[in-house]
N, C-alpha and C positions, 0 to 999 in steps of 0.2 A: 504494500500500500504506500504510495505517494501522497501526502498531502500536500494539495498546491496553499502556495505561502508569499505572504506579500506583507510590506510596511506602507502603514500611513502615520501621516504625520498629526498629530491633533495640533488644528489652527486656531486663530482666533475667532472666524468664523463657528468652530464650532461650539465655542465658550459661552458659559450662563457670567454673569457679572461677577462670580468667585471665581472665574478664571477654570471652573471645571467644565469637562465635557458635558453639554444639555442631553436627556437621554434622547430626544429624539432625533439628533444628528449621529449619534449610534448605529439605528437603525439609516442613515443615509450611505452610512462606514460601509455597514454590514450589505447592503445593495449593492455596492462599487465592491467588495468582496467577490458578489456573483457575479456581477458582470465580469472585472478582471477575469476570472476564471474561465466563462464561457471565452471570452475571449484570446487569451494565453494558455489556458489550461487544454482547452477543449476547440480551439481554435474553429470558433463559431461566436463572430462575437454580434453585439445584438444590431447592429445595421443590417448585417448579414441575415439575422434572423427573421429582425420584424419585416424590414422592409423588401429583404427581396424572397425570402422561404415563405413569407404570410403565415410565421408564428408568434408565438410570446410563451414568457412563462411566468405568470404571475403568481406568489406566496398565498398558498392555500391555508398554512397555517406555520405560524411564528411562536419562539416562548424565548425568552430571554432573562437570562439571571446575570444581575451585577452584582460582580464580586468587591472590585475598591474602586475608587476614582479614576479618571486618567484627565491629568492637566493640561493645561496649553503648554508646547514644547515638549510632548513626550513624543515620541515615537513605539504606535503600537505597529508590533507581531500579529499580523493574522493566518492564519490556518484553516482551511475548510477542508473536509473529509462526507464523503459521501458513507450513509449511516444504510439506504435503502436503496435501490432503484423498481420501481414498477411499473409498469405495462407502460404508462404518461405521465409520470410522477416520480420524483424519488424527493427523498430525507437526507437534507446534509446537518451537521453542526461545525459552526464557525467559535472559532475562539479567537478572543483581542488578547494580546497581555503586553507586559511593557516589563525588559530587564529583566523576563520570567516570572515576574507574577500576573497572574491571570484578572480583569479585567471588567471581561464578561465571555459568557457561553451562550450561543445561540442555535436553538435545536429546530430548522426549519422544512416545511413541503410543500414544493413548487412542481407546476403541473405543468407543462407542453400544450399548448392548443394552436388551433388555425385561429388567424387572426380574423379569417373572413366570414367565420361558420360561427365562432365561437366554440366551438367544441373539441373537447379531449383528442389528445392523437400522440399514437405513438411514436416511442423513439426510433429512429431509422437504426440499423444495424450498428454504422461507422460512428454515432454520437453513443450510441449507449456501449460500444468498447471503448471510447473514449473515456466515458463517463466512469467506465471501471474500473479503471487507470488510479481511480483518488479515492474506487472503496474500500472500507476495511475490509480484512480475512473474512469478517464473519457479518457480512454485510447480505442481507436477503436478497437477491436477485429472481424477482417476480416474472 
């Protein structure tokens, strides 16, 4: 298993007036996560997807646990690791951390669909070995 791994940097932009990250620019982190990945990871990135394949993959379901702070001028560690993949869906968890400590953990399920139909669709062959490239060992493969 390969986790794909990337840094960002916490800006001022993403700062509350104590200078800490706002949690909802978290979740903009944890977006730019997935995209990077489809992108780099799985070299599919989303111009490619939305606009010329006629899909998307929008968060079916999200949960996210903060663990400490991360301030303006940190540099977080992220990690995402594919936990699932199914038929038009799978399950990753992302982690931020900074210096090794962990930050937050994000356990999320994003679905594949035609952008035109609106409806579920599966993964092509060459994306979902892609996609298994960054699952765990013990990763359900539906």
């Amino acid at each position: 298993m390969a986790a794909f791994q990337m840094q960002q940097h916490v800006r001022f932009q993403h700062c509350d007036p104590a200078a800490m990250v706002f949690y909802p620019r978290y979740f903009e982190m944890i977006n730019l996560t997935v995209e990077e990945w489809f992108r780099i990871g799985l070299d599919w990135g989303f111009h490619q997807m939305h606009e010329v394949d006629d899909r998307g993959i929008p968060t079916a379901k999200i949960a996210v646990d903060f663990s400490a702070p991360s301030r303006l001028g940190d540099v977080l560690d992220w990690s995402l690791v594919v936990k699932r993949v199914g038929t038009s869906s799978l399950d990753v968890e992302i982690v931020a951390s900074c210096e090794g400590e962990v930050r937050l953990t994000c356990r999320s399920t994003l679905v594949q669909f035609v952008k035109s139909t609106g409806r579920p669709v599966a993964w092509d062959e060459e994306i979902r070995n892609r996609i298994s490239e960054f699952a765990e060992q013990t990763a359900t493969n539906l």
